[in-house]
C-alpha positions, -999 to +999 in steps of 0.1 A: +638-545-240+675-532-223+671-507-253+631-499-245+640-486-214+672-467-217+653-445-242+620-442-223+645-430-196+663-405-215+628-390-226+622-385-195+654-371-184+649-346-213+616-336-208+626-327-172+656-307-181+635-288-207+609-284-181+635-267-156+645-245-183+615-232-187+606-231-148+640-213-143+636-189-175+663-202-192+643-214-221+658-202-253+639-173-267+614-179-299+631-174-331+627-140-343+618-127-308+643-104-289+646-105-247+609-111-232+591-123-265+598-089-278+605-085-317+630-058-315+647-056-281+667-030-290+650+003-307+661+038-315+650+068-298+651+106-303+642+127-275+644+167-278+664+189-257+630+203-237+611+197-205+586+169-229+618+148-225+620+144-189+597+109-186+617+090-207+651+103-188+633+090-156+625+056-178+659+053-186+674+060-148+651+042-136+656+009-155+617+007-166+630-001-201+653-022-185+628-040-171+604-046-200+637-064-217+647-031-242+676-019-248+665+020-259+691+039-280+687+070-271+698+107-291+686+140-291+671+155-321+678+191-333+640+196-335+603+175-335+601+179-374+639+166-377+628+141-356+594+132-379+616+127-409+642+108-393+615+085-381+595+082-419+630+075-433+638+043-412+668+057-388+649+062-358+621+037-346+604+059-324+606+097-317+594+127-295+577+159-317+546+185-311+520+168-328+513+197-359+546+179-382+530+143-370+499+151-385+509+169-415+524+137-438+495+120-424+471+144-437+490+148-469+490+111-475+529+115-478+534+088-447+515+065-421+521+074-390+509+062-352+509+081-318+526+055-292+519+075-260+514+111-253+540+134-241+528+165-225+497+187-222+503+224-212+498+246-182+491+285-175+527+302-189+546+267-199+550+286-234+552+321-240+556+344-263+585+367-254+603+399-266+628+421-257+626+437-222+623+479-230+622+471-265+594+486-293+570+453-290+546+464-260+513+451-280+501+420-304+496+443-330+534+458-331+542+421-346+529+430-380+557+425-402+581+414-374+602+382-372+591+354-347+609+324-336+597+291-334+612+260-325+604+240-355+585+249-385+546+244-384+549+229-352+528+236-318+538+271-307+533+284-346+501+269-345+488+283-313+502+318-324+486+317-354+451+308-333+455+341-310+467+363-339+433+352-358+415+360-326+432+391-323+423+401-365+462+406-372+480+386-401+511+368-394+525+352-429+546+319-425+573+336-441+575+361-408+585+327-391+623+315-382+633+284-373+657+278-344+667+264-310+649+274-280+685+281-262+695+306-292+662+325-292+671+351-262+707+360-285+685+362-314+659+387-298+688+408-279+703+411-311+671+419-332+675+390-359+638+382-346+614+407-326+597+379-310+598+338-300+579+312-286+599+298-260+595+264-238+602+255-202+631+254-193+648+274-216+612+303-208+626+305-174+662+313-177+653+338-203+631+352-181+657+354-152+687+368-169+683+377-205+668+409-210+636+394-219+596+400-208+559+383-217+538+395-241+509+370-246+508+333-231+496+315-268+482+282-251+451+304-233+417+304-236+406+281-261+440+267-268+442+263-225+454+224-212+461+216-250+479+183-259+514+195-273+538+169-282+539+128-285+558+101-289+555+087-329+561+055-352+552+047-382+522+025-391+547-004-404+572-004-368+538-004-352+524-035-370+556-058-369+567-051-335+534-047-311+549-066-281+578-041-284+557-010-288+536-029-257+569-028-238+578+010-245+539+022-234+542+003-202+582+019-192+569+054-206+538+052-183+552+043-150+582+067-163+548+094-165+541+083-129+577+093-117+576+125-134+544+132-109+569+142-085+584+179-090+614+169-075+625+137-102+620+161-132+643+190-115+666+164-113+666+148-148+663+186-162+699+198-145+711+167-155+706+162-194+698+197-203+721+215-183+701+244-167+713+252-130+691+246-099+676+277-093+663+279-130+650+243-124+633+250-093+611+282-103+602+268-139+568+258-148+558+220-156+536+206-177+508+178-172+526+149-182+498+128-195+492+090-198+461+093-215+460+086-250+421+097-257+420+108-290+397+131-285+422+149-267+444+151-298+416+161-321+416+198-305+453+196-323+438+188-357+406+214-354+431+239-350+449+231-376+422+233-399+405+264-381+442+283-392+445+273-423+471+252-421+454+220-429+422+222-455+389+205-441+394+179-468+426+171-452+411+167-416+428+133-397+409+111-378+427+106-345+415+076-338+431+064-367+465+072-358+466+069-319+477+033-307+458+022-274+483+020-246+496-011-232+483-035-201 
């Protein structure tokens, strides 16, 4: 009976001490599960070197990740379609790209890919189409023939470009396109290796300032006005085996979104990580950063694509299919 009621007292003692634990949060964490019943609590990110970036900078200084129990790796890709491949080949778990090389694999069946949270949607001169100030481009039409850089191939500004050149009846072939960093662009145009570019806040406004350059058509206008530019992506399989941890990135990037409301945070976070000095910071243009993940929004990407040519209508993507609902 001695016996009876030593164990019965030890059960006891046990199932208090386990119920502390828990009370206290020092309950050991499921197997398999990372920090907060997350699968993966630490996940690779690439960002690009462009105002699209400034949220998650803001989610990162501001512990939100932190919070949510993840641990984000964070690098900076060369470009959104570098990112896109870096992502479909397993070294990255989630990254930041204009939505054009997202949709592309999709559409070509080549990969399955899923839009985690939006990035940016742009405003009246955000992107513009520059050239050189004084130079011999003064009209759309003396682009015929001419080199144009763009910051990744087939990505957002091409596509818009090719949407006001189709407006405009002038044909620009893909070979007329060059590849390269927004920072190199103004060297390239002062030196005439390209006779054009797309260029991106904030890089658009220190060209602007000091590089010899001018305007020649805003490409997101009209039709292509408030358009949804860039996102953040994963693939279909990250997405399915780690949905509390994708959960837990949507809810840091969305109060990160309602940080970036405030002109003065994304100044900040701009002179900070890309290195632009204050003045350029404090006359460039911002975008809407967006926490709405309607994919009707995103559709408008996908019926320009087709409308251009560069997808065929039997290649047109659902977005419903590939947009992940955010987080509560």
């Amino acid at each position: 009976m001695r016996r009876k009621r030593l164990a019965a007292v030890s059960m006891v003692l046990v199932a208090a001490i386990g119920g502390c634990s828990a009370l206290d949060g020092s309950a050991e964490t499921p197997q398999g599960q990372g920090a907060a019943g997350l699968e993966k609590s630490t996940i690779n990110v690439a960002d690009l070197k462009i105002i699209d970036s400034a949220p998650i900078r803001l989610a990162m200084d501001n512990g939100h990740f932190k919070a949510e129990g993840l641990d984000v790796k964070l690098t900076t890709g060369a470009k959104g379609s570098a990112n896109i491949q870096n992502v479909i080949g397993g070294t990255a778990d989630i990254v930041l790209t204009s939505y054009p090389p997202a949709i592309t694999p999709v559409a070509k069946k080549v990969a399955e890919l899923k839009v985690v949270a939006d990035a940016i949607t742009t405003t009246e001169d955000l992107f513009l189409l520059v050239v050189k100030k004084d130079g011999p481009i003064t009209k759309v039409t003396d682009l015929v023939g001419k080199k144009i850089a763009v910051s990744s191939p087939g990505g957002i500004g091409e596509l818009a470009l090719r949407s006001q050149m189709k407006i405009h009846g002038i044909d620009i072939t893909k070979e007329q396109y060059q590849s390269t960093s927004f920072a190199d662009m103004p060297t390239l145009l002062n030196n005439n290796d390209v006779q054009a570019a797309i260029m991106n806040e904030p890089f658009l406004t220190e060209a602007l300032q000091k590089a010899g350059v001018t305007k020649l058509i805003s490409p997101f206008s009209g039709s292509t006005a408030d358009f949804p530019t860039s996102g953040w992506i994963a693939t279909r399989k990250f997405v399915d085996e780690n949905p509390r941890t994708v959960a837990a990135f949507q809810r840091a990037m969305a109060k990160a979104v309602t940080d970036a409301q405030g002109r003065d945070a994304v100044e900040k976070v701009v002179i900070k990580y890309i290195g632009v000095k204050d003045n350029v910071a404090k006359l460039m243009t911002l975008p809407t950063f967006s926490s709405s993940t309607d994919p009707r929004r995103f559709q408008r990407v996908v019926d320009l694509m087709v409308a251009t040519g560069e997808l065929k209508e039997t290649e047109r993507v659902d977005m419903q299919t590939m947009v992940i609902a955010p987080a509560k």
